[in-house]
C-alpha positions as CSV (number, residue, x, y, z in Angstrom):
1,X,29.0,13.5,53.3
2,X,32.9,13.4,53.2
3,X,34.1,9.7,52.4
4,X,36.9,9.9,55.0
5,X,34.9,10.5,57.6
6,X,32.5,7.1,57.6
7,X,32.5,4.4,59.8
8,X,32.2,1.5,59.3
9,X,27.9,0.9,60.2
10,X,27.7,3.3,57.6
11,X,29.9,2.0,55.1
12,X,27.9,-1.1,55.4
13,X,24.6,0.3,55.2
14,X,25.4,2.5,52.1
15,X,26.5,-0.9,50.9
16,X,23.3,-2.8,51.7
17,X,21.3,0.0,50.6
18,X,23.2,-0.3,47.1
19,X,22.6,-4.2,46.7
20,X,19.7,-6.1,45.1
21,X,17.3,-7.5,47.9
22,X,19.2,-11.1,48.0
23,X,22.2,-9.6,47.8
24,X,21.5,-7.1,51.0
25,X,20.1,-10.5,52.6
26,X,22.9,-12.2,52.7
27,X,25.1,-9.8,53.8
28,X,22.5,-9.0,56.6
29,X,22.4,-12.7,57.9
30,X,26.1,-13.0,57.7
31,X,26.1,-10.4,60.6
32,X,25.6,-11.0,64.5
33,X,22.2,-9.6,65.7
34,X,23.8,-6.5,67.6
35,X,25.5,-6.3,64.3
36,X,22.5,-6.2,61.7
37,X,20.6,-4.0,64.2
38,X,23.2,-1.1,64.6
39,X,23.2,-1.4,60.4
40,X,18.7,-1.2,60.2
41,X,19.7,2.0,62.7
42,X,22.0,3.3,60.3
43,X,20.0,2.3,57.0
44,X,16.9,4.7,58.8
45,X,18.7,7.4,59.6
46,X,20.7,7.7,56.3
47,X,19.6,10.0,54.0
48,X,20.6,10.3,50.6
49,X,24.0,8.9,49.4
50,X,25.6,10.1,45.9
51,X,26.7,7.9,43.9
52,X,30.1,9.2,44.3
53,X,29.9,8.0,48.2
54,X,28.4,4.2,46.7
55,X,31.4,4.0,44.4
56,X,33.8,4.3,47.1
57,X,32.1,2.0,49.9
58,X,31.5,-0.4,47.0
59,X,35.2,-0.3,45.8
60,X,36.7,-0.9,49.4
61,X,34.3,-3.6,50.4
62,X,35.8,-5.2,46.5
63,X,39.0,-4.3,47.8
64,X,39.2,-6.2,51.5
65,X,36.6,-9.2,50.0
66,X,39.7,-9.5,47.2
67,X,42.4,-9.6,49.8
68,X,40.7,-12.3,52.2
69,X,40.2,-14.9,49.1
């Protein structure tokens, strides 16, 4: 899985996939329903992420939640 190449339902599922349950939850119901669907899609096609991948979805979402505050 080459970093550069993710979109962003994919960033967001690695993401959800690498938060606790209430976490993931709120990030969910933050999302429109066409929204949170296209993610579930993602989250059941995914199949394993390395940690490598998680570090860098993780670091970005930091990133652009850091800029908006």
């Amino acid at each position: 899985m080459d970093y550069n190449q993710l979109k962003g339902p994919v960033k967001a599922a690695i993401l959800v996939r690498s938060l606790g349950k209430a976490a993931a939850d709120r990030l969910l119901n933050s999302l429109s329903d066409n929204e949170r669907t296209v993610v579930y899609r993602q989250l059941d096609q995914m199949g394993t992420v390395s940690a490598e991948i998680t570090e860098y979805v993780a670091k970005e979402f930091a990133d652009i939640t850091s800029e908006l505050a």
